[in-house]
C-alpha positions in Angstrom: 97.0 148.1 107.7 98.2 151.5 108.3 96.9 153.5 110.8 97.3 157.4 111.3 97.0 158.8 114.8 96.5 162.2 115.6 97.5 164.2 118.4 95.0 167.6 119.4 95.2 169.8 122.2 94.2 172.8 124.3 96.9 175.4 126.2 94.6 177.5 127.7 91.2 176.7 129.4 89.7 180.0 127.3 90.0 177.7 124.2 87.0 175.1 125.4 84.1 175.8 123.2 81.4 173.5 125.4 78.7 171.5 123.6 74.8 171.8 123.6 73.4 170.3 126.9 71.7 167.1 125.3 68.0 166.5 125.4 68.6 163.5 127.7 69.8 163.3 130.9 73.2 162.1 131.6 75.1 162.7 135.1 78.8 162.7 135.0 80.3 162.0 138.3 84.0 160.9 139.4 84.7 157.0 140.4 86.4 157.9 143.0 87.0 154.4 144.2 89.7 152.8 142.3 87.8 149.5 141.0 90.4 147.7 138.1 87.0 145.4 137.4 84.8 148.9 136.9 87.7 150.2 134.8 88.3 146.9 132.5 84.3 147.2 132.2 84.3 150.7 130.4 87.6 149.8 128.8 86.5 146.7 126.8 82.9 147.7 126.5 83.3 151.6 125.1 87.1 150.4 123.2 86.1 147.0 122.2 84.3 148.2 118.5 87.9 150.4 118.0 90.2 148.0 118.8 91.5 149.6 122.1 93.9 146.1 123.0 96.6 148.3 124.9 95.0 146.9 128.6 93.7 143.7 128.2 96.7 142.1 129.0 96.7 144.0 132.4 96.4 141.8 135.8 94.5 143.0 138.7 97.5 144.3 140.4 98.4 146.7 136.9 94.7 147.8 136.6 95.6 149.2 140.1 98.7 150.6 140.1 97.7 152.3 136.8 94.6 153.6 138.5 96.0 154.8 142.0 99.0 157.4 140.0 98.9 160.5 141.7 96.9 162.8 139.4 94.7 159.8 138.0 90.8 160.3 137.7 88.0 158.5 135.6 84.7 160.2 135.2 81.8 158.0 134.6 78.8 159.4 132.7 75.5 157.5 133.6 72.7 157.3 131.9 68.9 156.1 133.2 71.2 155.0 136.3 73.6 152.8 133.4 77.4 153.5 132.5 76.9 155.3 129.1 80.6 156.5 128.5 83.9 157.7 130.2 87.1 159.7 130.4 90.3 158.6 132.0 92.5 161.8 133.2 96.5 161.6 133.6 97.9 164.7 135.0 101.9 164.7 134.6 104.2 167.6 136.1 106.2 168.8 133.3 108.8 171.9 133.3 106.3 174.5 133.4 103.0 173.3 135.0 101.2 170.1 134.4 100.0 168.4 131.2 97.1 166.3 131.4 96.1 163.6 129.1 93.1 162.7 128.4 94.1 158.8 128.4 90.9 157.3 127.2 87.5 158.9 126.2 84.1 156.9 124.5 80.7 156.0 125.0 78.8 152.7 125.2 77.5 151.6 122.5 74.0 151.8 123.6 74.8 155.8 124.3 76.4 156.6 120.7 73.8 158.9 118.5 72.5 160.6 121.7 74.2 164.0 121.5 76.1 162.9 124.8 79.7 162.6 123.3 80.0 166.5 123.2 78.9 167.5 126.6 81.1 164.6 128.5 83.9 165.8 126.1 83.3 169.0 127.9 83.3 168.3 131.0 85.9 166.0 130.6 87.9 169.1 129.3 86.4 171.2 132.1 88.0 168.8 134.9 91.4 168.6 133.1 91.6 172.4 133.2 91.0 171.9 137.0 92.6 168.8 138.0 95.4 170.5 140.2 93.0 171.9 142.4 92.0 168.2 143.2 95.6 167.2 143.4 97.4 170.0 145.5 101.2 168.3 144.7 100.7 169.3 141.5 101.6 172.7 139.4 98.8 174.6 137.8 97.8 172.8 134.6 99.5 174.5 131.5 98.4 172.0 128.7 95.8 169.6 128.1 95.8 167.1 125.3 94.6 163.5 123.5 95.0 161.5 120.8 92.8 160.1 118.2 93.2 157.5 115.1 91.6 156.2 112.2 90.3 152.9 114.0 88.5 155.4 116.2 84.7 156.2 115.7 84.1 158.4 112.5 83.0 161.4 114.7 85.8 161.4 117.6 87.9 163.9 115.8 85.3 166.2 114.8 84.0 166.3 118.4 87.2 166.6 119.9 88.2 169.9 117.1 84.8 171.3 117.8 85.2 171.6 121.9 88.3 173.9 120.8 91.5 170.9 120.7 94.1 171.6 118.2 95.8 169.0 116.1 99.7 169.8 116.7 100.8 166.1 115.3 100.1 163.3 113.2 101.7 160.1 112.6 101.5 156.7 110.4 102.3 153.1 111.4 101.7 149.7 110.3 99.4 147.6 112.7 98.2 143.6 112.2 94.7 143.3 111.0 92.4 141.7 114.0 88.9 141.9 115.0 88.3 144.1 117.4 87.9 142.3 120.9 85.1 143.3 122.9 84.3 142.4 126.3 83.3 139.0 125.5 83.7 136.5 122.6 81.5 137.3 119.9 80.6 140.9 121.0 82.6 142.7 118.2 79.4 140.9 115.9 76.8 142.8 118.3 78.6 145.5 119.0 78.7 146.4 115.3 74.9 145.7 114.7 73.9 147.8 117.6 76.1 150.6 116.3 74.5 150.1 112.6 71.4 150.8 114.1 72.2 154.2 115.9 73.7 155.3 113.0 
């Protein structure tokens, strides 16, 4: 199948446009503890229903190399006390500041239809815009930017446009056809149901 990916971004903190505080509580708060079994938790369970496979071949030892970079930060948002999404932030020194990435972004299924994508988008963005104050080795941040594709859920890129990210690329490429995996056998099925009825 053929699969379209697009690339959005921000190049001044000024172009956040923050979302409507949702009716619900949800705390977002930095894992500050590098755990490769917290992260493969959020990975599989919010990526599992878009095919997110980049990962699941990681060992213990990758999960934490990847997670201890310099300029590396996950924020967890919780919700009744219960993981209901995250954001994974890269921060990269390039020739004129730092760039951060935005490496992974989602909710839970149990959190999708809640109004809580938008806010933790913005606070994700929010904490990008400030992540060299966290990490004094590197350069003020001069860019900030993600990537969405068509396997993604039908309202990522309209979220991520409507915080104020810019699409600057796009690209097409042919991928295998596979179920997406889940975080256990089978859990693509109930995954799917559970998003049917939030929907």
């Amino acid at each position: 199948m053929l699969v379209t990916t697009t690339y959005l971004e921000q190049t001044a903190p000024e172009q956040l446009r923050p979302a409507v505080e949702p009716v619900e509580s949800l705390e977002v708060v930095r894992a500050e503890i590098p755990s490769p079994e917290f992260s493969r938790f959020l990975y599989t369970a919010v990526g599992g229903p878009w095919s997110w496979t980049d990962k699941l071949g990681f060992t213990w030892n990758q999960w934490y190399d990847h997670l201890t970079q310099p300029g590396f930060e996950t924020w967890v948002a919780h919700h009744r006390g219960t993981p209901a999404g995250y954001a994974e932030l890269r921060g990269r020194p390039v020739d004129d500041g730092t760039e951060v990435e935005i490496e992974s972004f989602g909710l839970l299924p149990h959190a999708i239809g809640r109004r809580f994508g938008g806010h933790l988008l913005t606070r994700a963005l929010t904490e990008a815009w400030r992540l060299d104050t966290r990490w004094p080795e590197l350069p003020p941040v001069r860019r900030v930017w993600l990537h969405t594709c068509t396997l993604d859920g039908p309202h990522a890129r309209r979220n991520y446009e409507r915080r104020g990210l810019v699409a600057y690329d796009t690209r097409t490429h042919e991928q295998a056809d596979a179920d997406p995996p889940g975080p256990w056998p089978g859990a693509q099925t109930d995954t799917a149901a559970a998003l049917r009825d939030h929907t």
